[in-house]
C-alpha positions as a LaTeX table, in Angstrom:
\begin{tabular}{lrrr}
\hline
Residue & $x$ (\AA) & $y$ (\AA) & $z$ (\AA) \\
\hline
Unk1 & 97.37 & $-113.31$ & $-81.44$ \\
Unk2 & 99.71 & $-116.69$ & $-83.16$ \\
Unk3 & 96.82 & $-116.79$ & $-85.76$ \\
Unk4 & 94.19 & $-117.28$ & $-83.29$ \\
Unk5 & 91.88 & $-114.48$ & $-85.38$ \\
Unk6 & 92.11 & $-113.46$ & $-89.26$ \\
Unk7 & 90.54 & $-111.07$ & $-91.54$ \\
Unk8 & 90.62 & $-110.30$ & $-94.75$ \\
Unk9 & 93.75 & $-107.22$ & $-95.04$ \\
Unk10 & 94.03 & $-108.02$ & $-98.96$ \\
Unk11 & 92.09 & $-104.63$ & $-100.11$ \\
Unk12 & 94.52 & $-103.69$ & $-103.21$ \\
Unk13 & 95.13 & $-106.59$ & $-104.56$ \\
Unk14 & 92.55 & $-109.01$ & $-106.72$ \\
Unk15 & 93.09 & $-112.24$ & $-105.28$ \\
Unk16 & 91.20 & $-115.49$ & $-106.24$ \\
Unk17 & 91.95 & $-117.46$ & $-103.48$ \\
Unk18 & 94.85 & $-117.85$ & $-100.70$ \\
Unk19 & 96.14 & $-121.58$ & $-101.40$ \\
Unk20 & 98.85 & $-122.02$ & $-99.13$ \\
Unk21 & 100.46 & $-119.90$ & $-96.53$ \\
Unk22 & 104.12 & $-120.37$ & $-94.76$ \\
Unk23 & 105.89 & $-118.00$ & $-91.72$ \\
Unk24 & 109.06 & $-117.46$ & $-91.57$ \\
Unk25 & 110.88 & $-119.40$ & $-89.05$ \\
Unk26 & 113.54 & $-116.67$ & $-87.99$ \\
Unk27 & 111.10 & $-114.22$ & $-87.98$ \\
Unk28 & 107.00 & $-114.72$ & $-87.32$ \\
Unk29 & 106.53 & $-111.63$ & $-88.49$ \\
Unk30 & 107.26 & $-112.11$ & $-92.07$ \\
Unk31 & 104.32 & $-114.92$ & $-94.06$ \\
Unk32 & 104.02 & $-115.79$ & $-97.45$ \\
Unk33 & 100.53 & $-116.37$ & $-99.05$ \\
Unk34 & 100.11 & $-118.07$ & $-102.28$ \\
Unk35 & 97.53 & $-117.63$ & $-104.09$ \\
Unk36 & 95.06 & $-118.84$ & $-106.68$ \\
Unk37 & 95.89 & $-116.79$ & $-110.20$ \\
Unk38 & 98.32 & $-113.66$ & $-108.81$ \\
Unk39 & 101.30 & $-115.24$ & $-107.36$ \\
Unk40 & 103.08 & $-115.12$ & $-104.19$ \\
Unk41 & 102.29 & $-112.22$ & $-101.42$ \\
Unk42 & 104.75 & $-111.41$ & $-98.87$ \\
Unk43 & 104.58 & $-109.39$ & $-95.41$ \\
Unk44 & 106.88 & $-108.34$ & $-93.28$ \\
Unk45 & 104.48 & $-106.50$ & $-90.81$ \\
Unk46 & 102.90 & $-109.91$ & $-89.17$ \\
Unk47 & 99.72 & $-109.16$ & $-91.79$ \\
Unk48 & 99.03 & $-105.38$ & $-91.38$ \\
Unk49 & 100.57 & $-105.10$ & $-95.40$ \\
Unk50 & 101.27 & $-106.84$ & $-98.59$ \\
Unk51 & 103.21 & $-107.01$ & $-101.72$ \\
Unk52 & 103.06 & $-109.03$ & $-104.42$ \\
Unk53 & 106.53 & $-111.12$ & $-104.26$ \\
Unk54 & 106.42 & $-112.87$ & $-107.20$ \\
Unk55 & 104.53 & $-114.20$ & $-110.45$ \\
Unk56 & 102.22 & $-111.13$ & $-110.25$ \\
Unk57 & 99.79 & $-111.44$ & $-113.25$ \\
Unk58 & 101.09 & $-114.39$ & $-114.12$ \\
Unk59 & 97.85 & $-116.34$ & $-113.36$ \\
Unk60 & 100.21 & $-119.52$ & $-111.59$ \\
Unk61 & 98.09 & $-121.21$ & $-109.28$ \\
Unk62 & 100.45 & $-121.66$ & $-106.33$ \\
Unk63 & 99.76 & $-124.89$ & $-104.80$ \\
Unk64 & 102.23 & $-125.01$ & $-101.89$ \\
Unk65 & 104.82 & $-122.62$ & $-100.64$ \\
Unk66 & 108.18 & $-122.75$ & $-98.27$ \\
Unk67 & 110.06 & $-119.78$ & $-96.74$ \\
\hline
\end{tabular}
């Protein structure tokens, strides 16, 4: 719905906090979240599924993120 509506779809993963999130602009489909204390999350599904796409356990506070 272009973000009109959210929920939480995180259920794996322990996540702080979402800090920062970027779409893709070739293809809306694909967002990056970045998070407080487990990296960078990636999905290619418009949000129905994650994976950790970087500095996983790494406990980076990711301020600001760019596809």
């Amino acid at each position: 719905d272009g973000g009109k509506r959210w929920k939480r779809n995180f259920k794996n993963f322990v996540v702080e906090s979402i800090h920062s999130i970027a779409v893709d602009p070739n293809d809306s489909r694909r967002v990056y979240a970045a998070t407080i204390g487990d990296g960078v999350y990636r999905t290619d599904d418009g949000g129905n599924s994650w994976r950790n796409a970087g500095l996983h356990g790494s406990q980076a506070w990711i301020l600001s993120i760019r596809p």
